[in-house]
N, CA, C and O atoms as a GROMACS GRO file, in nm:
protein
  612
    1UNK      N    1  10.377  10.733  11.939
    1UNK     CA    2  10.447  10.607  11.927
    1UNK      C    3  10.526  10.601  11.796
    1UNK      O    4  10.646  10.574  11.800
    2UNK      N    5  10.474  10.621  11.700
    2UNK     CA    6  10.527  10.644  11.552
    2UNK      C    7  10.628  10.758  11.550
    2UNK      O    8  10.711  10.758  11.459
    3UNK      N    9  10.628  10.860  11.647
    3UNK     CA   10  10.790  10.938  11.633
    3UNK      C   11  10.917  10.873  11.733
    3UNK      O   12  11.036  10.902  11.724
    4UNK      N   13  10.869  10.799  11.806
    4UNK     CA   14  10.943  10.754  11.858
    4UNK      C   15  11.008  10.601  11.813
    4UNK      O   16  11.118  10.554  11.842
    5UNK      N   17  10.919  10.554  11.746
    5UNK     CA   18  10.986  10.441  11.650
    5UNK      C   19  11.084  10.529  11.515
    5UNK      O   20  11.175  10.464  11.464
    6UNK      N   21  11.067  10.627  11.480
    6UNK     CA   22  11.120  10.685  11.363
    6UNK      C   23  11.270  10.753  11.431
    6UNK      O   24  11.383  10.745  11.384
    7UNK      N   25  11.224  10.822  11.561
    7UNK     CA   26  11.376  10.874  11.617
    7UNK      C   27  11.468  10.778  11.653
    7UNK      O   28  11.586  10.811  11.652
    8UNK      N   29  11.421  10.613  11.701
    8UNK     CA   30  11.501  10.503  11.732
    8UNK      C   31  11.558  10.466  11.555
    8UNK      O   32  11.679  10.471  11.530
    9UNK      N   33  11.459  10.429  11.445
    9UNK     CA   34  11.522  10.427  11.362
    9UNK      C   35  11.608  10.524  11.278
    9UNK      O   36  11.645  10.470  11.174
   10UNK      N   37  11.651  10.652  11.292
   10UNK     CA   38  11.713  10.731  11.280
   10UNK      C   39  11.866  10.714  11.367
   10UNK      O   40  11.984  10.698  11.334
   11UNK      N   41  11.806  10.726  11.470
   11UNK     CA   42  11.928  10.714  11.568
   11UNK      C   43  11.985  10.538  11.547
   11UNK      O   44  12.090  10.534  11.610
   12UNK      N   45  11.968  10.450  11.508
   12UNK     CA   46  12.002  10.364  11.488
   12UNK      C   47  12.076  10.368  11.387
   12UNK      O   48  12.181  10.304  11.402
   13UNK      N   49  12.061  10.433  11.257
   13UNK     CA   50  12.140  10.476  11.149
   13UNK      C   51  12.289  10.549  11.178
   13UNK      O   52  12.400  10.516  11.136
   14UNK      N   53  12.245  10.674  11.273
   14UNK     CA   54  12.364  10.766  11.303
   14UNK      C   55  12.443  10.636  11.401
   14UNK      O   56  12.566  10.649  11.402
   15UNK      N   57  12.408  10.553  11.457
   15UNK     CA   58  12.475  10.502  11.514
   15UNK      C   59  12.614  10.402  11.428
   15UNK      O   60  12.732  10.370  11.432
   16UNK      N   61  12.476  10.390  11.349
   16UNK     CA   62  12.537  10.239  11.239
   16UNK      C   63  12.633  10.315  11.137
   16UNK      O   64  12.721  10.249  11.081
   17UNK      N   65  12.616  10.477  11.106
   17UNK     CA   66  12.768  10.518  11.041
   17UNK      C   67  12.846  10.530  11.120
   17UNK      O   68  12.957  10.499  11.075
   18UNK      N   69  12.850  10.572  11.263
   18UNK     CA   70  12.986  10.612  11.304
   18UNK      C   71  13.002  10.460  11.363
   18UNK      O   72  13.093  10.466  11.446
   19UNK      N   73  12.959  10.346  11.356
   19UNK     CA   74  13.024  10.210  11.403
   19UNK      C   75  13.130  10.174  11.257
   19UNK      O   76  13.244  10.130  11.255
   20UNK      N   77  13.017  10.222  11.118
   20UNK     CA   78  13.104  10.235  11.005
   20UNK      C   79  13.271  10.275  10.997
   20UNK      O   80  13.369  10.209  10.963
   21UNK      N   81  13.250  10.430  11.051
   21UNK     CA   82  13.356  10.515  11.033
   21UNK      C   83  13.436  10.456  11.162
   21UNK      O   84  13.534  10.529  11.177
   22UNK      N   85  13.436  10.407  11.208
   22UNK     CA   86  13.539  10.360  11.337
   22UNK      C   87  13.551  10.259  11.297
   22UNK      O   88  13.656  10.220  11.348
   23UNK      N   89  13.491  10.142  11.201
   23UNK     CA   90  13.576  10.060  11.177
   23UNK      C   91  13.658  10.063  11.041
   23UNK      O   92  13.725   9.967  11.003
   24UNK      N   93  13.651  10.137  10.999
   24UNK     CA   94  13.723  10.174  10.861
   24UNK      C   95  13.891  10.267  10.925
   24UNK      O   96  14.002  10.263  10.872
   25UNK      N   97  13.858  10.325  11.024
   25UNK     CA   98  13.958  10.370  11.105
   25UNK      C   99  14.033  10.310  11.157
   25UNK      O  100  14.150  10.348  11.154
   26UNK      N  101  14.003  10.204  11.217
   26UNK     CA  102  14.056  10.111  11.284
   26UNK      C  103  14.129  10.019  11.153
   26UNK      O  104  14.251  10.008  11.148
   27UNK      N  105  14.051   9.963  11.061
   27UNK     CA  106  14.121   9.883  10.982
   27UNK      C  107  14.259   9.948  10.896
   27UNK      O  108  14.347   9.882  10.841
   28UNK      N  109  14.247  10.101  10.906
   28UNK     CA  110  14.325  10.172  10.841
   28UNK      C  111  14.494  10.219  10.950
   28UNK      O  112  14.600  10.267  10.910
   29UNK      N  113  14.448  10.176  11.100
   29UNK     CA  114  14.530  10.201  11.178
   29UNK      C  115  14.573  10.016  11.248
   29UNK      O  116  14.622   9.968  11.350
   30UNK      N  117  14.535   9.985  11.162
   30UNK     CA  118  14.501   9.831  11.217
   30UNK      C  119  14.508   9.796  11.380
   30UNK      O  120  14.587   9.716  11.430
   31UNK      N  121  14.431   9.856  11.434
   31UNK     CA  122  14.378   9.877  11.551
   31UNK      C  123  14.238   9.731  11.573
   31UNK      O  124  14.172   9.692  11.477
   32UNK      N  125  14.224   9.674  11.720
   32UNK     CA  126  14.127   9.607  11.740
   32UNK      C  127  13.979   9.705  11.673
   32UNK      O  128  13.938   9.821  11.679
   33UNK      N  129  13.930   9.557  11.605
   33UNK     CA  130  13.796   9.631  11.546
   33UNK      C  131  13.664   9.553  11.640
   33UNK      O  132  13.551   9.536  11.595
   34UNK      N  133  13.694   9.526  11.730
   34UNK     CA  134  13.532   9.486  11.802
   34UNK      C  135  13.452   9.578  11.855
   34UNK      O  136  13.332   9.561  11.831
   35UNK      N  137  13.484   9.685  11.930
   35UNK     CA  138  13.429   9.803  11.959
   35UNK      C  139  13.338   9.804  11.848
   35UNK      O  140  13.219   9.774  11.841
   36UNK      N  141  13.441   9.857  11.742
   36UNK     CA  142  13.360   9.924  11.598
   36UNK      C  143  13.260   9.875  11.551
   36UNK      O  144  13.160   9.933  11.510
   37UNK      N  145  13.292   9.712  11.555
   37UNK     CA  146  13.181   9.609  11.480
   37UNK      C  147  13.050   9.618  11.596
   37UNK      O  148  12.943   9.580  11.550
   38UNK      N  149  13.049   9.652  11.700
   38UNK     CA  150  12.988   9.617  11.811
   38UNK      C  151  12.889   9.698  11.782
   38UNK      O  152  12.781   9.642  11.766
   39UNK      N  153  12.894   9.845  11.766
   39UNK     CA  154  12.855   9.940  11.675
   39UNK      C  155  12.797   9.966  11.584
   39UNK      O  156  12.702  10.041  11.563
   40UNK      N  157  12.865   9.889  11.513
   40UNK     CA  158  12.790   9.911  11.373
   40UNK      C  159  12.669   9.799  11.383
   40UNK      O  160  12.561   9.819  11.328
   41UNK      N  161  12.692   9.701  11.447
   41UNK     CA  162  12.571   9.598  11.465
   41UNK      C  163  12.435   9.691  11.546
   41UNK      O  164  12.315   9.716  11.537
   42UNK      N  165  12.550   9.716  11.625
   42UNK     CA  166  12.345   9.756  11.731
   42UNK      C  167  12.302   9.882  11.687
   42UNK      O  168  12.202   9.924  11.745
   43UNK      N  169  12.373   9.984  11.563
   43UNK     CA  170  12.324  10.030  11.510
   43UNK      C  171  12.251   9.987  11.401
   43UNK      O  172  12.142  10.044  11.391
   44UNK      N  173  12.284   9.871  11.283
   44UNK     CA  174  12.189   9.778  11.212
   44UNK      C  175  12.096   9.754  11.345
   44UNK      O  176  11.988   9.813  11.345
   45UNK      N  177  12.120   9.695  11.429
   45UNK     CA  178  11.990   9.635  11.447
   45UNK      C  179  11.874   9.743  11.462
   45UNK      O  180  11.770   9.729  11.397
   46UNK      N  181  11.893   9.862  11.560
   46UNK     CA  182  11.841   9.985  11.595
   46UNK      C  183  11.713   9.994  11.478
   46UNK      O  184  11.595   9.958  11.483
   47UNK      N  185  11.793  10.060  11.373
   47UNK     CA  186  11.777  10.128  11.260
   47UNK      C  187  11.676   9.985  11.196
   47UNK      O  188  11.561  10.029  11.205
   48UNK      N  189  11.668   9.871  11.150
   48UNK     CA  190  11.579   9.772  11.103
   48UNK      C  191  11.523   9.732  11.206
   48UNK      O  192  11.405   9.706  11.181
   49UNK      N  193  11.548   9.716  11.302
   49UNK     CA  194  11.422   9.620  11.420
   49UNK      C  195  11.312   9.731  11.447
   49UNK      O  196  11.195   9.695  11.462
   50UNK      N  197  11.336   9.830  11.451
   50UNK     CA  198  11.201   9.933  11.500
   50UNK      C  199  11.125   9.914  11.433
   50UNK      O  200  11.029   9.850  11.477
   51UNK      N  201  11.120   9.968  11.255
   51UNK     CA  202  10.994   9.930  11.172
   51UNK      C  203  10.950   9.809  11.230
   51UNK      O  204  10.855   9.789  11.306
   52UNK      N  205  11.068   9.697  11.164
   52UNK     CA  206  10.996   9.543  11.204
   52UNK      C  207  10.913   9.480  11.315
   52UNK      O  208  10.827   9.392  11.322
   53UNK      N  209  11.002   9.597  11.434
   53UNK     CA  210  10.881   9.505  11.558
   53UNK      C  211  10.758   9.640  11.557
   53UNK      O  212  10.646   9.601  11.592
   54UNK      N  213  10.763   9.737  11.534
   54UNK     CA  214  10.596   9.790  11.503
   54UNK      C  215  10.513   9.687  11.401
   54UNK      O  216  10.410   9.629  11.435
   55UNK      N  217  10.575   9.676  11.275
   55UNK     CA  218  10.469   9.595  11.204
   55UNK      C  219  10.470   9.489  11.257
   55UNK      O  220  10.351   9.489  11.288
   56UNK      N  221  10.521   9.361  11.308
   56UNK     CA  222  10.470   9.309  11.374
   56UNK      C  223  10.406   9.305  11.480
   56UNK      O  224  10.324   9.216  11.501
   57UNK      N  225  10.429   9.395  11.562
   57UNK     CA  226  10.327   9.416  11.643
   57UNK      C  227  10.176   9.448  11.619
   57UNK      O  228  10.077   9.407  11.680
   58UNK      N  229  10.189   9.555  11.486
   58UNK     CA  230  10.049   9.625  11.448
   58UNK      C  231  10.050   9.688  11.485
   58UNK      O  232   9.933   9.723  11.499
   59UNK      N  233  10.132   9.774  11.538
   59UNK     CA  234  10.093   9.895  11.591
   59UNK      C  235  10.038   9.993  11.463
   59UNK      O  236  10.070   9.994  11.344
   60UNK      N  237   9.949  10.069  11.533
   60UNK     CA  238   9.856  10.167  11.460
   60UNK      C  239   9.871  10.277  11.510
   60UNK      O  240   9.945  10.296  11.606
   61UNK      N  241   9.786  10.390  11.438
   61UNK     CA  242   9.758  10.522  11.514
   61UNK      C  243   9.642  10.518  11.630
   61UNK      O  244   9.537  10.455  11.617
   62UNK      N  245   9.671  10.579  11.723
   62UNK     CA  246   9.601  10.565  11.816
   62UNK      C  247   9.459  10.617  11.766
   62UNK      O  248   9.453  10.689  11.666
   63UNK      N  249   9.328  10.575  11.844
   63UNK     CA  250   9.172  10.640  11.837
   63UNK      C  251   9.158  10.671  11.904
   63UNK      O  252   9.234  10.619  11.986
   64UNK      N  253   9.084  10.756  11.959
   64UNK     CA  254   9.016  10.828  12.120
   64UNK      C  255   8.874  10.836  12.114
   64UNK      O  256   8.810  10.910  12.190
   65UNK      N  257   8.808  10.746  12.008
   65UNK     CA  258   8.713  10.692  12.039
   65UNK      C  259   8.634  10.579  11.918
   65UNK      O  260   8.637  10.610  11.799
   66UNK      N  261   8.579  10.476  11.954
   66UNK     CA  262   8.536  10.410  11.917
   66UNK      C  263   8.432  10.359  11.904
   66UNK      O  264   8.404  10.282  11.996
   67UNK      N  265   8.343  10.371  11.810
   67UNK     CA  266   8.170  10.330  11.807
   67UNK      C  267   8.137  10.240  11.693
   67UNK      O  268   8.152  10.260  11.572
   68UNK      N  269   8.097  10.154  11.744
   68UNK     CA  270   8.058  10.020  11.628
   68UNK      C  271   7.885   9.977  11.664
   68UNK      O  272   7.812   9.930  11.576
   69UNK      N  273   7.851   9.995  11.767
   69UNK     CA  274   7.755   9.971  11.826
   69UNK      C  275   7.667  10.073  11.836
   69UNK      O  276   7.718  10.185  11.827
   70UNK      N  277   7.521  10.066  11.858
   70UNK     CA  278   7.402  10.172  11.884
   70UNK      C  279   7.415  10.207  12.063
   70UNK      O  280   7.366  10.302  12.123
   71UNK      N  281   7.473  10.128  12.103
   71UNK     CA  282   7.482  10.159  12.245
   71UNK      C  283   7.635  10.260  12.230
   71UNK      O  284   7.645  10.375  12.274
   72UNK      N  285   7.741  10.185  12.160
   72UNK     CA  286   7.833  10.248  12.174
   72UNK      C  287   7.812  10.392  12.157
   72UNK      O  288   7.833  10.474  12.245
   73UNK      N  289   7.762  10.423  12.020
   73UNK     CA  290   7.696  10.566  11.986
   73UNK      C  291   7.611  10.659  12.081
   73UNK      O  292   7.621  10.782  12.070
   74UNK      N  293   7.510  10.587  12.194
   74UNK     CA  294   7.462  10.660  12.263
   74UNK      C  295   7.567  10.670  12.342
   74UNK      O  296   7.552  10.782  12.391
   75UNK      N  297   7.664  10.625  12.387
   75UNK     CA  298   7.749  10.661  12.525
   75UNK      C  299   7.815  10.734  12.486
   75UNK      O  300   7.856  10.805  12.578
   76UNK      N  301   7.874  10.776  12.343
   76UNK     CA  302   7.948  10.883  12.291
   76UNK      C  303   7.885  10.992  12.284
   76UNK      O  304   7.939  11.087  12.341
   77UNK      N  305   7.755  11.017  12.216
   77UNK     CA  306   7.624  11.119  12.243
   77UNK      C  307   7.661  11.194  12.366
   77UNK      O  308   7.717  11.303  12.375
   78UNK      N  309   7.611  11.099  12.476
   78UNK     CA  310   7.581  11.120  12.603
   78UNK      C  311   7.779  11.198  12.650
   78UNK      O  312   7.775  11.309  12.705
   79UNK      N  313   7.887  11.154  12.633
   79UNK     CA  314   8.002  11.217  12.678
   79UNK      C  315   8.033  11.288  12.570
   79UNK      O  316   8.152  11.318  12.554
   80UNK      N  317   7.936  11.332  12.472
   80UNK     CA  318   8.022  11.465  12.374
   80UNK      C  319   8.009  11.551  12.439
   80UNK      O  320   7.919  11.594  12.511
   81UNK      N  321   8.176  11.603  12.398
   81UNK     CA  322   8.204  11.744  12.482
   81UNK      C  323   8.252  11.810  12.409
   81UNK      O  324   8.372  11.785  12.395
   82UNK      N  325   8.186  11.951  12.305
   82UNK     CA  326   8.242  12.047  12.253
   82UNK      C  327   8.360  12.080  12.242
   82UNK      O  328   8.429  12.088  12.140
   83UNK      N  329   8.407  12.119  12.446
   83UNK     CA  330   8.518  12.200  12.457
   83UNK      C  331   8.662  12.103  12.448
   83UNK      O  332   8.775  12.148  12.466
   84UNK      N  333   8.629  11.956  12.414
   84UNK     CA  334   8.741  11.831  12.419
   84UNK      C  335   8.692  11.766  12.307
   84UNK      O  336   8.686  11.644  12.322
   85UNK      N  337   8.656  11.808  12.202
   85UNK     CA  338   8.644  11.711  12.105
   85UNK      C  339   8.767  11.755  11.978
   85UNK      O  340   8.787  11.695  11.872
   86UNK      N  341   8.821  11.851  12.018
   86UNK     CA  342   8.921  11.911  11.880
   86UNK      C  343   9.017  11.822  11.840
   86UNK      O  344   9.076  11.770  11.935
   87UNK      N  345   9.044  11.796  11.757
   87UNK     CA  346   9.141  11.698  11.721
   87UNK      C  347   9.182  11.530  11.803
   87UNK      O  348   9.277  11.455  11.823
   88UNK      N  349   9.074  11.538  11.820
   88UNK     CA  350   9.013  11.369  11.854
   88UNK      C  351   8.977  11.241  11.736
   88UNK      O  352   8.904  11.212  11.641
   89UNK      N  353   9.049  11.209  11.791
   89UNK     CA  354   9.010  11.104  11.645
   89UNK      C  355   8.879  10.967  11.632
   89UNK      O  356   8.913  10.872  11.703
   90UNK      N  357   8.817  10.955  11.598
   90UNK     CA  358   8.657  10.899  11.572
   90UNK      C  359   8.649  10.798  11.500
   90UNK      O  360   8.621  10.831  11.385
   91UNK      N  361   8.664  10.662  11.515
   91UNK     CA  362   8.605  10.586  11.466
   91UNK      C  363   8.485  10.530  11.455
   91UNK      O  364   8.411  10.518  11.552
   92UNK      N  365   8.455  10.491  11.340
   92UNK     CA  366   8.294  10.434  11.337
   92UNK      C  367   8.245  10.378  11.223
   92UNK      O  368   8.295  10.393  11.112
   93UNK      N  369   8.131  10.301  11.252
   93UNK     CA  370   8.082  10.234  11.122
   93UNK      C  371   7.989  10.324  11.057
   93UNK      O  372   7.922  10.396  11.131
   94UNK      N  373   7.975  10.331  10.937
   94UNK     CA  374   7.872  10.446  10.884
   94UNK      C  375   7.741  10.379  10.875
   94UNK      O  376   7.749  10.271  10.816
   95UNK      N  377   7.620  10.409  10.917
   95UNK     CA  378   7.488  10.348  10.893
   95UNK      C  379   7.416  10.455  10.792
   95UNK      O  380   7.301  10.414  10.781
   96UNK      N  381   7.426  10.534  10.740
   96UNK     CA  382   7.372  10.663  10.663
   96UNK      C  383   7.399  10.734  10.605
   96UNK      O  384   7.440  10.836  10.661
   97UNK      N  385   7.396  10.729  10.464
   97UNK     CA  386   7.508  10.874  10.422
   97UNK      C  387   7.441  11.028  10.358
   97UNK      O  388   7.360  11.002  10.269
   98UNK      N  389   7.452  11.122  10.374
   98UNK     CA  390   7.371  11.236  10.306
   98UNK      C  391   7.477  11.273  10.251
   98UNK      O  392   7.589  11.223  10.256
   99UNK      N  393   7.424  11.398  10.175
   99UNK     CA  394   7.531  11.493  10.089
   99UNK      C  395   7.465  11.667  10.090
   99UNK      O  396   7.345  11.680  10.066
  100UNK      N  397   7.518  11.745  10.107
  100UNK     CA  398   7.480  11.850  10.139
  100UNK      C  399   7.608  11.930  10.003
  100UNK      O  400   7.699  11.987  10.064
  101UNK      N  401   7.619  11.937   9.896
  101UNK     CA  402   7.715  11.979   9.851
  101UNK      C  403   7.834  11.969   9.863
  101UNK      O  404   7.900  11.887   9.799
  102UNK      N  405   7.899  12.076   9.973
  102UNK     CA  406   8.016  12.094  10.002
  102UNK      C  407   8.075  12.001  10.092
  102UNK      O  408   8.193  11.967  10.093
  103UNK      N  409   7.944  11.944  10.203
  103UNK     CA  410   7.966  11.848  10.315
  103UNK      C  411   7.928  11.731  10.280
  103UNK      O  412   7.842  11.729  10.192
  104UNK      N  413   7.982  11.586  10.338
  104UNK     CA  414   7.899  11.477  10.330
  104UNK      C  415   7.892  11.413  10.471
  104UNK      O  416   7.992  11.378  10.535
  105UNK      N  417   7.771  11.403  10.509
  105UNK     CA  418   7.727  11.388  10.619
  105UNK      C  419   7.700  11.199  10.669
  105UNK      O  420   7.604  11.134  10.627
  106UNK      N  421   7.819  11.137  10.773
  106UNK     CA  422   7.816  11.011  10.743
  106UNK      C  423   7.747  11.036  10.895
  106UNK      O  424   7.760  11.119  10.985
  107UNK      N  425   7.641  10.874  10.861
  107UNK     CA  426   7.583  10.892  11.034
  107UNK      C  427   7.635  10.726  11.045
  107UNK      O  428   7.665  10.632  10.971
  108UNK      N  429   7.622  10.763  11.202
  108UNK     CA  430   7.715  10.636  11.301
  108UNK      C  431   7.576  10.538  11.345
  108UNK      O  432   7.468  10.535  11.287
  109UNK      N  433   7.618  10.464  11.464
  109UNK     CA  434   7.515  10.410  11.533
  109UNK      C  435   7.501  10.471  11.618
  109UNK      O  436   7.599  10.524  11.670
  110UNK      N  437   7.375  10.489  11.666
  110UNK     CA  438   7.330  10.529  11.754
  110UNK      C  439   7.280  10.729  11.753
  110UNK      O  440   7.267  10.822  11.832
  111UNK      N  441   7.272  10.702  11.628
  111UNK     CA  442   7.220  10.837  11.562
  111UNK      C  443   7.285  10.975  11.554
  111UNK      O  444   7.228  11.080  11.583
  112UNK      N  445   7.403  10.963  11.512
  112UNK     CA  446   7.488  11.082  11.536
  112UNK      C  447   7.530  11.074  11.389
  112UNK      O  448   7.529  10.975  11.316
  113UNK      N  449   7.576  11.228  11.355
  113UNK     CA  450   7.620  11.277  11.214
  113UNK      C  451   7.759  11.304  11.227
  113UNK      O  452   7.783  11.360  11.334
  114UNK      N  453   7.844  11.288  11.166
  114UNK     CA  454   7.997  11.351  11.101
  114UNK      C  455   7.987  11.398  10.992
  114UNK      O  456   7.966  11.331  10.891
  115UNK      N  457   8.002  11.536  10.995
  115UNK     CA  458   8.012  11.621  10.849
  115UNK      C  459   8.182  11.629  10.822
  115UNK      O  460   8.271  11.644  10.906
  116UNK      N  461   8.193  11.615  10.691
  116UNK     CA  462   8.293  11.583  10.620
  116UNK      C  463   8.314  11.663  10.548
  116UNK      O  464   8.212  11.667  10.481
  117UNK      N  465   8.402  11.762  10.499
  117UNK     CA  466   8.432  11.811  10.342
  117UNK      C  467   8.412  11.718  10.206
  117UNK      O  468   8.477  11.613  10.206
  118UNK      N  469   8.346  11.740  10.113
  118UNK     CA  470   8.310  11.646   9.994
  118UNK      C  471   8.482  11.617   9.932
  118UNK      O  472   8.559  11.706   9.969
  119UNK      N  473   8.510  11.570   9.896
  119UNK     CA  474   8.616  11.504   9.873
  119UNK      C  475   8.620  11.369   9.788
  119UNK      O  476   8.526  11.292   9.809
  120UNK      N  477   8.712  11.331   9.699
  120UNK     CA  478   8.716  11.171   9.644
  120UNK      C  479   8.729  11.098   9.737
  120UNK      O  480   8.658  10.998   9.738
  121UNK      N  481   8.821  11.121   9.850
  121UNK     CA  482   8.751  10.974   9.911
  121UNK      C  483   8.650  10.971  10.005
  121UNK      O  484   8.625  10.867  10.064
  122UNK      N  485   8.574  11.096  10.030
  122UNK     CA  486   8.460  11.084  10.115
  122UNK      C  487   8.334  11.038  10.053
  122UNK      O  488   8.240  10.975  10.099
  123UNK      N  489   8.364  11.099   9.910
  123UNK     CA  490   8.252  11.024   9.817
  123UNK      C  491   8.301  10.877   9.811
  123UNK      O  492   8.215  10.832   9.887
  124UNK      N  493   8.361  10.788   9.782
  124UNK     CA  494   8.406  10.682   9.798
  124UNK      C  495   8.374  10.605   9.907
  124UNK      O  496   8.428  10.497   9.926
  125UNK      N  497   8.280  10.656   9.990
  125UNK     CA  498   8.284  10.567  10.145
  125UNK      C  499   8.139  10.538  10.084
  125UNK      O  500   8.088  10.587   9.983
  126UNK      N  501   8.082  10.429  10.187
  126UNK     CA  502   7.988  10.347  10.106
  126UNK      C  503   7.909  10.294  10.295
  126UNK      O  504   7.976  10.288  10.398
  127UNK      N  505   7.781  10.270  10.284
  127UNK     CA  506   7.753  10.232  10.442
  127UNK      C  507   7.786  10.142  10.466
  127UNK      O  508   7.784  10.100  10.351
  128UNK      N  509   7.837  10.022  10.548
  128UNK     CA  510   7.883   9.984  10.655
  128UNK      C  511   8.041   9.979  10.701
  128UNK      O  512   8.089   9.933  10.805
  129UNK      N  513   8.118  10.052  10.570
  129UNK     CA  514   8.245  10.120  10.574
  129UNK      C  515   8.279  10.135  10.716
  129UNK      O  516   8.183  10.194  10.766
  130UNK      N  517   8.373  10.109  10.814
  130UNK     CA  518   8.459  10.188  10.892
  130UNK      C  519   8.538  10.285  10.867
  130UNK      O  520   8.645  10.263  10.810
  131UNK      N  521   8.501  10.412  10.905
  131UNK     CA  522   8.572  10.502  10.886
  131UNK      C  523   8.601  10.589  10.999
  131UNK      O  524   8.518  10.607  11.088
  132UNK      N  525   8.781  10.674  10.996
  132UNK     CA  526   8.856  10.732  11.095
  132UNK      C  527   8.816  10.890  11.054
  132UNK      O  528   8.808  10.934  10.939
  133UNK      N  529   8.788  10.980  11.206
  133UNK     CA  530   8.761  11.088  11.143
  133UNK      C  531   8.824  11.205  11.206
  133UNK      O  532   8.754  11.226  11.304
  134UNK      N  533   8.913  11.287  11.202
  134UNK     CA  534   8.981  11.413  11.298
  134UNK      C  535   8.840  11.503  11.332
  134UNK      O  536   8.740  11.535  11.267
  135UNK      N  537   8.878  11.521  11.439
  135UNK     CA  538   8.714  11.632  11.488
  135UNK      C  539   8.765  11.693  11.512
  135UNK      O  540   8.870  11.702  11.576
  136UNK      N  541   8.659  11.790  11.435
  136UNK     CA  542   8.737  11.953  11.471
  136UNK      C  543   8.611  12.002  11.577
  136UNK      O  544   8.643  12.061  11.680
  137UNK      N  545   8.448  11.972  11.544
  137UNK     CA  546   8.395  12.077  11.659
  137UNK      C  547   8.256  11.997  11.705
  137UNK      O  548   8.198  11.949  11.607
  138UNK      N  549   8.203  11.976  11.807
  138UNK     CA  550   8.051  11.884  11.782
  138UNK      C  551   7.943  11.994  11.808
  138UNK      O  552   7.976  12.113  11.810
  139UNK      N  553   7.850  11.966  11.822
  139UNK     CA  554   7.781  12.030  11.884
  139UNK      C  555   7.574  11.956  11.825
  139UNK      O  556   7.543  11.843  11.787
  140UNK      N  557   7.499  12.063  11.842
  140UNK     CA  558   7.368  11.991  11.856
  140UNK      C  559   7.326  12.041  11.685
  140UNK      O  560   7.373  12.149  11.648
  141UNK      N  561   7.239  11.964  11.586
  141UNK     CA  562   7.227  12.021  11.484
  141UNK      C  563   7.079  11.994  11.469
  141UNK      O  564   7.049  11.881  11.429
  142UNK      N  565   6.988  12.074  11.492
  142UNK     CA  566   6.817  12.011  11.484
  142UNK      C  567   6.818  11.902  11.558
  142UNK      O  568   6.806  11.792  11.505
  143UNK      N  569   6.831  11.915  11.666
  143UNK     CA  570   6.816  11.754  11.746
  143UNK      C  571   6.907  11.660  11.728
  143UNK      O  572   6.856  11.552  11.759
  144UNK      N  573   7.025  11.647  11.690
  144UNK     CA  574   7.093  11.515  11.634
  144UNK      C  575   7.213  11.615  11.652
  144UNK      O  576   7.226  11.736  11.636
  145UNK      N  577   7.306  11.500  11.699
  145UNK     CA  578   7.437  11.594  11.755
  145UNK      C  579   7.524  11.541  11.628
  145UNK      O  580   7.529  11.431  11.573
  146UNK      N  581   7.575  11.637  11.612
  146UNK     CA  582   7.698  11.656  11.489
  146UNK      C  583   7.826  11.672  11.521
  146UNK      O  584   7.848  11.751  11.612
  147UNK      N  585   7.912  11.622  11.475
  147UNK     CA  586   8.047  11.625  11.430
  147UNK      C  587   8.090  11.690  11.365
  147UNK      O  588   8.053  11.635  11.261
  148UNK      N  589   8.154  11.788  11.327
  148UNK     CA  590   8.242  11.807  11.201
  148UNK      C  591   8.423  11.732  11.205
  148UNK      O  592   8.506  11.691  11.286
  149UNK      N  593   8.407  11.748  11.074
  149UNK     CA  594   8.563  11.702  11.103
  149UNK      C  595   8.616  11.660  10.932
  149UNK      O  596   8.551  11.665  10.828
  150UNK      N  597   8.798  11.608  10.962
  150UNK     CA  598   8.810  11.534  10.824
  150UNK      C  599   8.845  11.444  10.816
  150UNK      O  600   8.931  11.424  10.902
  151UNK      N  601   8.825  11.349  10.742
  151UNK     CA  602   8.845  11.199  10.688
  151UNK      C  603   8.939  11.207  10.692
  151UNK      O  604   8.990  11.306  10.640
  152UNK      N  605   9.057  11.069  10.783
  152UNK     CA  606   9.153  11.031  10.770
  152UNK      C  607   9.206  10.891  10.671
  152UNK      O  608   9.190  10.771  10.695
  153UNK      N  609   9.254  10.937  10.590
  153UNK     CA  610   9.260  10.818  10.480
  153UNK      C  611   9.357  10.686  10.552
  153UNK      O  612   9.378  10.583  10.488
   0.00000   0.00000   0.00000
């Protein structure tokens, strides 16, 4: 959604110079300039209304999954899938945090781990934090199914 708001505001620009350059042409051949102006407007608009109606809208980056809940967490448990979890994106509330050195290990509801690379802002997360996470692989770790992945700031 976000490249396609960026190629409308792009293309709204290229639009809004050559509505420019045709009316500078026109005024120079003193030729009717409504075409030109016509142009150069719905290229302004193009080029500023896209940001504006995403942020108003709110649009965000999409999640492909969401757990706030202990139920939510078991139904994610229960549909983790190794071979479809790569670059999935994970939201969740943290109920637990460990530290293993290199990793920091945030747990969700419903008893599941996301290992993290140690990092400033992974140290920075705090429990009942919501946090977004890229998954790279799950699988089973001593009984308790794991995540890996990295913190999306």
């Amino acid at each position: 959604m976000f490249a396609l708001i960026g190629f409308v505001m792009i293309g709204g620009f290229i639009v809004a110079v050559v509505g420019l350059i045709m009316l500078i042409v026109a005024a120079a051949k003193k030729h009717p300039k409504k075409k030109s102006v016509i142009i150069l407007l719905v290229g302004l608009v193009l080029s500023v209304g896209a940001p504006l109606s995403a942020a108003v809208l709110g649009l965000q980056e999409p999640v492909d999954y969401t757990v706030t809940t202990k139920a939510e967490g078991k139904d994610f448990i229960d549909k983790l899938d190794p071979d479809t979890i790569k670059d999935q994106t994970l939201k969740f509330k943290v109920t637990d945090i460990g530290s293993n050195g290199a990793l920091i290990a945030f747990q969700g509801p419903g008893r599941f781990n996301v290992m993290v690379p140690a990092s400033k802002e992974s140290k920075a997360v705090k429990v009942g934090d919501t946090i977004t996470v890229t998954c790279k692989s799950a699988g089973n770790l001593f009984g308790l199914s794991t995540v890996t992945g990295t913190l999306d700031e």
